[in-house]
N, C-alpha and C positions, 0 to 999 in steps of 0.2 A: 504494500500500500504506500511504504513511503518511496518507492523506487521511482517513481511518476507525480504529473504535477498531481496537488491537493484540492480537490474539487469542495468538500464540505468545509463552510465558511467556520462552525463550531472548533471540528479539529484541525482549522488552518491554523486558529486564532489561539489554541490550547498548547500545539506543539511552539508557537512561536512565545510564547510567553516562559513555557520549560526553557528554550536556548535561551531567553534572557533573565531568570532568574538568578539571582546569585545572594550566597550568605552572607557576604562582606567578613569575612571570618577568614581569619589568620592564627595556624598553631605554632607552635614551637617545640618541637618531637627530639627528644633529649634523651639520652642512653649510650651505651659502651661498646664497642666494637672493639674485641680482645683488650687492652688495657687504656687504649682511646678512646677520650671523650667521642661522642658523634654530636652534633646538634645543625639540624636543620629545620629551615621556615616551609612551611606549608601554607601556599595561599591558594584561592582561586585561579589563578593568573598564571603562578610561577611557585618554581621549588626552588631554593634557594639554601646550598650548603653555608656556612659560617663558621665551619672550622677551623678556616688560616685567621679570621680574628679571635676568636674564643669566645665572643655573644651576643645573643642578639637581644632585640627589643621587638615590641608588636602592640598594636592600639594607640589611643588619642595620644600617648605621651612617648613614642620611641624614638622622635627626634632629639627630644631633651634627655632620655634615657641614652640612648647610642649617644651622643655627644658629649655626654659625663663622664662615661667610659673611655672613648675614645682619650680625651682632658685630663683624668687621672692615670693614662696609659698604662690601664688594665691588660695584663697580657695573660696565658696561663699559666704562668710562671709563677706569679703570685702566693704568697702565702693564704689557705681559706680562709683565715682573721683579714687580710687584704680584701678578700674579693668579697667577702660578707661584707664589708666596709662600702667599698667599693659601690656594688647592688644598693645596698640601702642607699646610699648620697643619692645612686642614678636614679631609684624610685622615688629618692623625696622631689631631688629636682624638674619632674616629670608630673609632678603634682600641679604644676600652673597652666599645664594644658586643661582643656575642657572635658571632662570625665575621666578624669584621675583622680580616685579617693583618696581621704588621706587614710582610710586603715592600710596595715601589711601585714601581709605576712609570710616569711623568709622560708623557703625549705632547702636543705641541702643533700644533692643527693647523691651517693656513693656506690659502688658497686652490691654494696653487701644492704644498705638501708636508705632511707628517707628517714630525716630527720630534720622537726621543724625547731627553729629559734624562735626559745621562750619569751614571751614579755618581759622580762628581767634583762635578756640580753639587747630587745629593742630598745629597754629604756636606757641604756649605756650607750647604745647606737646613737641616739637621737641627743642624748648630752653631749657626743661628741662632734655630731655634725651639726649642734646648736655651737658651739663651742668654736669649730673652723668657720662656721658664718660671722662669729662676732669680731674673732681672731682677724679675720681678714677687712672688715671694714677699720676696727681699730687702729688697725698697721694705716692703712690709707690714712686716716685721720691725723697722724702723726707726722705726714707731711705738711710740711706749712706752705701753700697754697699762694701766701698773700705775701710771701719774701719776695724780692727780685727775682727774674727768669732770669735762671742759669746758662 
């Protein structure tokens, strides 16, 4: 039936609506392959490996998420205490896009478990990334602005 043109105006209108359907839906499929990380995006469109950087991002905030990492040049080299670091800055800073919550929640995941980062360890997160925000305006601050150009 579909080899030929489509005569019925219902199932003209029905298959052409399936070809343009789509979920706007992007995964992020993460796992091991013998002792290497694997991580790849799944979207609609395109598959997309990410392995020569080590991460990706996906939804309203992954330009601000990917450009945080990319800025703390996160690599996989990193210590997990790094890259837990790391992940939290990129999610808070991904937070001024338009549906980005502020909850999180961190999982870390190893060959042998999943394991999620307690609230106790968020809240030490979040002092410290309070902590490099203030750090860093302060330091500015301490330029005197209104001296003569150097």
């Amino acid at each position: 039936m579909l080899r030929g043109p489509i005569q019925n105006t219902f199932l003209s209108n029905m298959l052409e609506s399936v070809v343009k359907f789509t979920l706007n839906t992007v995964v992020i499929l993460i796992g091991f392959k013998e002792d290497e990380a694997q991580i790849t995006e799944i979207g609609e469109v395109k598959i997309a490996n990410v392995r020569d950087i080590s991460f990706d991002a996906v939804g309203s905030g992954a330009v601000q998420a990917t450009n945080t990492l990319l800025f703390q040049r996160h690599c996989k080299n990193d210590s997990l205490a790094t890259t837990i670091y790391d992940v939290y800055k990129a999610k808070r800073n991904a937070e001024v896009a338009q549906g980005v919550g502020k909850e999180t929640d961190l999982m870390v995941l190893s060959k042998s478990r999943l394991e999620k980062i307690g609230e106790a360890r968020l809240k030490d997160l979040d002092g410290i990334y309070a902590e490099e925000l203030k750090l860093g305006r302060q330091r500015a601050a301490m330029l005197n602005w209104n001296t003569a150009p150097r």
